[in-house]
C-alpha positions as CSV (number, residue, x, y, z in Angstrom):
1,X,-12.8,-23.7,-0.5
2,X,-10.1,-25.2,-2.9
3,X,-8.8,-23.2,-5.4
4,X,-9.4,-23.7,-9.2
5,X,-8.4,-22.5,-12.3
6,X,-9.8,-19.3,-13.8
7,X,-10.5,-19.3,-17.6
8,X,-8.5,-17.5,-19.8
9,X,-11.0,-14.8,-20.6
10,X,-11.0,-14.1,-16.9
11,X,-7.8,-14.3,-16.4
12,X,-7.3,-11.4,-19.0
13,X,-9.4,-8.9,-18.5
14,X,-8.0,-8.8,-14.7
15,X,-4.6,-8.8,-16.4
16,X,-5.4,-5.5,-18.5
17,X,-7.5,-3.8,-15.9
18,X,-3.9,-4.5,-13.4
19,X,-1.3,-3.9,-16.3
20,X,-2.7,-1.2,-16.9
21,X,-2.9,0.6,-13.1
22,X,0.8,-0.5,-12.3
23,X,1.9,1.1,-16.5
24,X,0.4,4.3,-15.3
25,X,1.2,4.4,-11.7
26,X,5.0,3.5,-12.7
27,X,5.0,6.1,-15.1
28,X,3.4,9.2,-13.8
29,X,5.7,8.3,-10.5
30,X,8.8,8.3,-12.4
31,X,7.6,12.3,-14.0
32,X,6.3,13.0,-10.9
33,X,8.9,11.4,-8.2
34,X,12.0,12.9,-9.9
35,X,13.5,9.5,-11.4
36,X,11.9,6.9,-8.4
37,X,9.6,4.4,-9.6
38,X,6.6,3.1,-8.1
39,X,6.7,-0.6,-8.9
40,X,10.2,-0.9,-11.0
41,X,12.3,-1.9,-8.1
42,X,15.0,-3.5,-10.5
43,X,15.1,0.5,-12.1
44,X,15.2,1.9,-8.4
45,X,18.0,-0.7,-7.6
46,X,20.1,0.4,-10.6
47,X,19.7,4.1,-10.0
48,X,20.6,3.6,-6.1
49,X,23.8,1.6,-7.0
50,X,24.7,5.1,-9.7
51,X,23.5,7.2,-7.4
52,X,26.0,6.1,-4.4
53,X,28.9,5.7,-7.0
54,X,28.5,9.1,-8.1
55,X,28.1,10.6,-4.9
56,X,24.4,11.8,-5.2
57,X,23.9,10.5,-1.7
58,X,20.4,12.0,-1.2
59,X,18.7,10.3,-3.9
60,X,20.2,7.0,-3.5
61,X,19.3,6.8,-0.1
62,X,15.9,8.3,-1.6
63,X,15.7,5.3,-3.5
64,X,16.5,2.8,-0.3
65,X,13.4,4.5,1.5
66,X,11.6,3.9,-1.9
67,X,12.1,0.1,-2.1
68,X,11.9,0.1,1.6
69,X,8.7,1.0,1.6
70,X,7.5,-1.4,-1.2
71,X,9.1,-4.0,0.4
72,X,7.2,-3.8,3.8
73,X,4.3,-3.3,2.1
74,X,4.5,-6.6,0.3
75,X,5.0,-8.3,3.4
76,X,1.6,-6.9,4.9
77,X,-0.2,-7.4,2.1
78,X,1.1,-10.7,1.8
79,X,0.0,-11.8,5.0
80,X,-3.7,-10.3,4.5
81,X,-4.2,-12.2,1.7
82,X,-3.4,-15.9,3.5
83,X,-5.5,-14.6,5.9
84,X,-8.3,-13.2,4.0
85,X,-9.6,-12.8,0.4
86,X,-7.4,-10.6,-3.1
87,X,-11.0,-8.6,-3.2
88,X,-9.7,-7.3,0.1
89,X,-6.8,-5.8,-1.6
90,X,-8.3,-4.1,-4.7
91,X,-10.4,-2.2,-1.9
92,X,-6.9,-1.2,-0.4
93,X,-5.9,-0.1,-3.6
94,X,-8.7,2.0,-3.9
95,X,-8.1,3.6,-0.8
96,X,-4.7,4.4,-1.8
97,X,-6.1,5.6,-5.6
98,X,-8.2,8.5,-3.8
99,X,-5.7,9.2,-1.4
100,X,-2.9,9.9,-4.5
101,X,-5.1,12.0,-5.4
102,X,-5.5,13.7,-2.3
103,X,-1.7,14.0,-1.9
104,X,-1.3,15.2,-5.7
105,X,-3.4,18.2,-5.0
106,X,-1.9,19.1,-1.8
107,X,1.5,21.5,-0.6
108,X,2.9,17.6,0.1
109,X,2.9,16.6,-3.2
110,X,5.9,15.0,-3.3
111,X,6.2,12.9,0.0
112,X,2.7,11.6,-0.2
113,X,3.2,10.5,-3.6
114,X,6.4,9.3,-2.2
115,X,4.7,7.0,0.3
116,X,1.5,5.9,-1.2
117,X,2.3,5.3,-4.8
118,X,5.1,1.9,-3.6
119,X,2.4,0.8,-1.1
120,X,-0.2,0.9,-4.0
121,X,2.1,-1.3,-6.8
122,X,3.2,-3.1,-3.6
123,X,-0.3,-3.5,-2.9
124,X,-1.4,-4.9,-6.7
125,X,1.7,-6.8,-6.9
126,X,0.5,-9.2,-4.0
127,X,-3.1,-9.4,-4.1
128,X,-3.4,-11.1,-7.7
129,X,0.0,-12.8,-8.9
130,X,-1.2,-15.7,-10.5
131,X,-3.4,-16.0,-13.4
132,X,-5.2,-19.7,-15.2
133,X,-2.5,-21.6,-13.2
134,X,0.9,-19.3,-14.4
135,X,2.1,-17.2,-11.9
136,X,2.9,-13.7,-13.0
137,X,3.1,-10.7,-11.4
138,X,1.5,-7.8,-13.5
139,X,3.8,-4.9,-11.8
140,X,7.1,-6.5,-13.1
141,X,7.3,-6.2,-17.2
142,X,10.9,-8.4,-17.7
143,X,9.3,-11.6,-16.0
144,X,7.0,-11.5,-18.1
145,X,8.2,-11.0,-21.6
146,X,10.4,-14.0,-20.7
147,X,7.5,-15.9,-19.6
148,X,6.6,-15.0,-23.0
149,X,9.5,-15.9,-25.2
150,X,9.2,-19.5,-23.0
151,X,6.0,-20.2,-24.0
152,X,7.1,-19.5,-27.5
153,X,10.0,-21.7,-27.3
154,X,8.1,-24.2,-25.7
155,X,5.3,-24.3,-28.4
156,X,7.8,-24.5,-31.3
157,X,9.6,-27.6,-29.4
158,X,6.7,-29.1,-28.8
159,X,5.8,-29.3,-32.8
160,X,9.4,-29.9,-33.5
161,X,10.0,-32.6,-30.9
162,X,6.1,-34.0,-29.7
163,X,7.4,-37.0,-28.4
164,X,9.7,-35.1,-25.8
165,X,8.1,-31.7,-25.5
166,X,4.3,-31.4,-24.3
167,X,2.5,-28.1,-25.2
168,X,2.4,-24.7,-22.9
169,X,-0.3,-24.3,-20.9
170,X,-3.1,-22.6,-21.9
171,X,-2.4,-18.7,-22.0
172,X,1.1,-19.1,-21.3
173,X,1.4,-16.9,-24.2
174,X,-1.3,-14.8,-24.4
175,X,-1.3,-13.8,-20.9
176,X,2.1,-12.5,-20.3
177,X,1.7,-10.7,-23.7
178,X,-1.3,-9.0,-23.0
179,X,0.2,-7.5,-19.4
180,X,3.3,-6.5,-21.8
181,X,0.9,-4.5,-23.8
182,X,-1.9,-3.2,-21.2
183,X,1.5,-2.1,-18.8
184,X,2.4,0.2,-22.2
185,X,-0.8,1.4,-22.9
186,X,-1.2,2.7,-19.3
187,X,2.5,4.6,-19.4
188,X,1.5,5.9,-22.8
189,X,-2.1,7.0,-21.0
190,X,0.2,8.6,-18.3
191,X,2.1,10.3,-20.6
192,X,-0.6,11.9,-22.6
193,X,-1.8,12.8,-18.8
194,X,0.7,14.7,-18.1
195,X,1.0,16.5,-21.5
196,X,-2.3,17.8,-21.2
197,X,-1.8,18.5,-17.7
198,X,-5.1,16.8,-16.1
199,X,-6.0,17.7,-12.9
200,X,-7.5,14.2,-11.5
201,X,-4.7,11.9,-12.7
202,X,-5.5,9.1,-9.9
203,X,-9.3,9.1,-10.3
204,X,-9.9,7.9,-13.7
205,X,-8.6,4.2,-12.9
206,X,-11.3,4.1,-10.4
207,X,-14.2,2.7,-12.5
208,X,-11.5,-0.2,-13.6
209,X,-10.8,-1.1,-10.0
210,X,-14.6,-1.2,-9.1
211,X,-15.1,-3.3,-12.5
212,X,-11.9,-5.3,-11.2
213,X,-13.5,-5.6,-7.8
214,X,-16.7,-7.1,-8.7
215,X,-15.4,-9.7,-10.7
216,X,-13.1,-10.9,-8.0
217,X,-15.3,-10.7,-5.1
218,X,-18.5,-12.7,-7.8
219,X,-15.6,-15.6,-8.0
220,X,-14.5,-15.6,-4.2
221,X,-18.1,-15.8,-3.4
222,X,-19.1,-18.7,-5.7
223,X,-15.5,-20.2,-4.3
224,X,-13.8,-20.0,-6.8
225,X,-10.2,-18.3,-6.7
226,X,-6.3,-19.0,-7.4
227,X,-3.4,-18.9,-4.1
């Protein structure tokens, strides 16, 4: 099967559904973890280098077994998905939804949060990465707000300068904008979360995964999918 292009309405409903798992994820962690994020390895990497200046040994080598576990994780699910299908990795991360939620209501709180909520951004961040031919991962916010700001730039040089400056691709803006926007919503949803102190917090995105799901596996199956 050779992969095509998806269009741009496809591409962003899969962008909000995802933006909006790693926002949430990435937030409640942060409340939850005591200061280690899920998916914000650039935060974690910050906080380590602070942490080991300072002294506070045993949460910057909290942090290394943090983005140590992310980063293994990434490697395997990079290699299942040259070897199979992304609709094999939104099952994972279902798998890994119920068992946060297993782990949140459980005396190990902490360490199986610890373990399973990197895996799970780790997870998302290598199943679907590239979106209507830009490539844009939906866990890391900064990438994208400059992918952003450069399809801006490269829309007002291309009517300032047409004969040397072609126009963005399609969604180039609107695509890295939108997973700006559906990462705040879910941090703000996380927040709320907390503040009303819900019982389920890892159960809700379920439906949105099995929406997610679908519409992945309906375009594998007609063959139609991006690397």
């Amino acid at each position: 099967m050779s992969p095509s292009l998806m269009p741009i309405a496809v591409s962003a409903r899969r962008i909000f559904i995802l933006g909006l798992v790693a926002g949430y994820v990435d937030a409640l962690s942060f409340v939850d973890l005591g200061g280690v994020f899920a998916g914000a390895m650039t935060g974690n990497t910050t906080h380590m280098g602070a942490s080991f200046v300072q002294g506070n040994w045993a949460h910057g080598f909290l942090l290394v077994g943090a983005l140590a576990i992310f980063f293994a994780s990434a490697i395997l699910t990079s290699l299942a998905r040259l070897l199979w299908l992304p609709a094999y990795g939104i099952v994972f991360m279902t798998i890994l939804m119920v068992l946060a939620q297993a782990a949140h209501s459980s005396p190990y709180r902490y360490w199986g949060e610890f373990l399973i909520l990197p895996t799970l951004l780790a997870v998302q961040g290598e199943t679907i990465a590239k979106f209507s031919g830009t490539s844009m991962p939906t866990i890391v916010i900064t990438t994208n707000l400059l992918k952003a700001a450069s399809g801006i730039a490269t829309w007002v040089a291309a009517k300032l300068a047409p004969s040397r400056v072609g126009n963005p691709l399609s969604g180039s803006i609107l695509l890295p904008g939108l997973s700006f926007l559906s990462f705040f919503v879910g941090a703000v949803m996380a927040a709320l979360g907390l503040a009303m102190h819900g019982s389920f917090p890892f159960l809700w995105p379920l439906p949105f995964l099995a929406l997610l799901y679908w519409d992945v596996w309906r375009t594998e199956r007609d063959g139609r999918y991006e690397d």
